[in-house]
N, C-alpha and C positions, 0 to 999 in steps of 0.2 A: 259544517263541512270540515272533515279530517285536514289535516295539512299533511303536505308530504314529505317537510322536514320534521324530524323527531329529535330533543336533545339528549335521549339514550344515547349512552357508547356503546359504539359496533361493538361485533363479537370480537375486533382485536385490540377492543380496549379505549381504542381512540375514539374521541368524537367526530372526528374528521374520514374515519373510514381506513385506507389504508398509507402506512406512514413509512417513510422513502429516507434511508440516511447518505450524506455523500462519506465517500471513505476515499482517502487518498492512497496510494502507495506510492510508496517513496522510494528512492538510493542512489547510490552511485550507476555508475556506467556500466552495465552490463551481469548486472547482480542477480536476476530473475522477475524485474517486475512487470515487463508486458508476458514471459508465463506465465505467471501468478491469474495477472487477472483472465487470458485466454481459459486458464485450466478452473475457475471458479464461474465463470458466468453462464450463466444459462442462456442467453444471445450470441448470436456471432459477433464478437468482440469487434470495435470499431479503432484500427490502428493506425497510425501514423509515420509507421516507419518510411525508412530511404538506408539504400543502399549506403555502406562508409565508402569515401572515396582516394583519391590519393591524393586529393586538396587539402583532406580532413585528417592527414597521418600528424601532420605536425601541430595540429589541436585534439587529438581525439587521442585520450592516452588507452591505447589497447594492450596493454602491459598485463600478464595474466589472464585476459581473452580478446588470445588473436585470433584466434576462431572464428569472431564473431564477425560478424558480415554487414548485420543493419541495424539502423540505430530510430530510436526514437526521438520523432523532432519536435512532436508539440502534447501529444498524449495518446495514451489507450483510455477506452471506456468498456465498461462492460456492467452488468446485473445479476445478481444473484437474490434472491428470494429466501434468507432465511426462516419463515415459518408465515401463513399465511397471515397479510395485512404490513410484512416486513419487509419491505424491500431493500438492499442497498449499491448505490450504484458506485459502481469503481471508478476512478480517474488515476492509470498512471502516467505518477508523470517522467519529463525527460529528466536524463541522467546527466549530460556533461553542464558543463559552467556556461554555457555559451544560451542556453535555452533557458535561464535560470528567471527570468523576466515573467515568465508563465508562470511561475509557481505562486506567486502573491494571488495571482487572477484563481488558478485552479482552486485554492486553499481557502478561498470565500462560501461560509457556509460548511466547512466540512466538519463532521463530529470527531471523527479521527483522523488516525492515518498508520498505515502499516509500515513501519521502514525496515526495509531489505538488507542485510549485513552478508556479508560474503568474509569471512577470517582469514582467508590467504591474501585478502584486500580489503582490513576493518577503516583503515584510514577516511576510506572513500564516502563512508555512512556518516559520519561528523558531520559535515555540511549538510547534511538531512537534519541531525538530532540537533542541532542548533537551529534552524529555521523553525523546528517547530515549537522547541524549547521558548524562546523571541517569543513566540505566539502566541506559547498558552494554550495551544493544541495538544489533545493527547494522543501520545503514541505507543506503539509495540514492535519493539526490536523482532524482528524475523529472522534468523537465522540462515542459512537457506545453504542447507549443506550437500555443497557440489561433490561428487564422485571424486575420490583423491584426497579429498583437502581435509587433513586433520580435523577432527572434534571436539569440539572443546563443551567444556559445562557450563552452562546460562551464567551460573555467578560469574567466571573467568572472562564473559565475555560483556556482563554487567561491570564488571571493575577496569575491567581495559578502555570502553566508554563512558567510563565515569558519570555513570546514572544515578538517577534518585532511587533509594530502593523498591521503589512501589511501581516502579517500570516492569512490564512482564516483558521478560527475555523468551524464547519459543523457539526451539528449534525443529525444520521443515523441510520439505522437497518441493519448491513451487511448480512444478509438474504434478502434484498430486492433488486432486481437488479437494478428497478430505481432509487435507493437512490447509490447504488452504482456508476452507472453511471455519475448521476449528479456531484458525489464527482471529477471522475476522469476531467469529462470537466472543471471544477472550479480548477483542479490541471495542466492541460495543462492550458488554459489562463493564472495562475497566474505563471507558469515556462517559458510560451511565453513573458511573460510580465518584466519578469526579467530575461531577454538575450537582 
């Protein structure tokens, strides 16, 4: 009698069939990272926002986006399918100091993680690049260059966060799913490549 398990590996390599990475995204407050993963995932993204309120002005530093209206209180999730058998699921997470409790829990298991840099407000990514630094986590600076706000060159913004040079710096529109996309494949090869 045939058996119905085979220890061939699938067509995507794996013996297990098809293989699922978590990826975090990271930053500060208001940087792009619930667009990021809305504009990447092939699901209706699952979000957690609430409204800012006027409780939240004298914790919430909205300095450079006042604009912005809602905030992320525990996480986005979302999915993307880079090439069949590849899954990876997004977790972003929250931005201010106050939610920061969840990121220990989120960050179990993840192979990487994207962190979102905004240069009219580079300050705010530090407490990103240090928790994952601590870790042992690998990551990719994202640039995420808003309408208005100067340019800068990957190196300038590699020396200004005093990275190790084998950090990929990228600059992106997190509105764009291509750039999205490409961000995450350049975050798998460079977290395959350092295991």
């Amino acid at each position: 009698m045939a058996s119905a398990h085979s220890d061939a590996p699938s067509p995507t390599g794996s013996p297990w069939g098809a293989v699922a990475l978590k990826i975090l995204v990271a930053g500060g407050f208001g940087v792009g990272k619930t667009t990021l993963v809305g504009a990447v995932s092939q699901i209706r993204p699952l979000r957690t926002e609430e409204r800012l309120s006027e409780l939240g002005r004298p914790v919430d530093d909205t300095a450079g986006v006042e604009a912005k209206r809602t905030t992320t209180v525990a996480m986005d999730f979302g999915r993307i399918d880079l090439r069949p058998g590849l899954a990876l699921y997004l977790f972003g997470t929250p931005g201010q100091d106050r939610f920061w409790f969840l990121w220990d829990e989120l960050a179990q298991g993840a192979l990487g993680a994207l962190v979102l840099a905004d240069t009219r407000r580079l300050a705010d990514c530090f407490p990103s690049v240090d928790f994952f630094e601590q870790r042992g986590i690998p990551f990719v600076i994202a640039v995420n260059c808003f309408e208005g706000a100067e340019t800068y060159a990957p190196e300038d913004v590699r020396d200004a966060l005093d990275l190790d040079p084998g950090v990929p710096v990228l600059l992106c529109d997190a509105r764009n799913r291509e750039d999205g996309k490409e961000l995450l494949i350049r975050l798998v090869e460079y977290a395959a490549a350092r295991r």
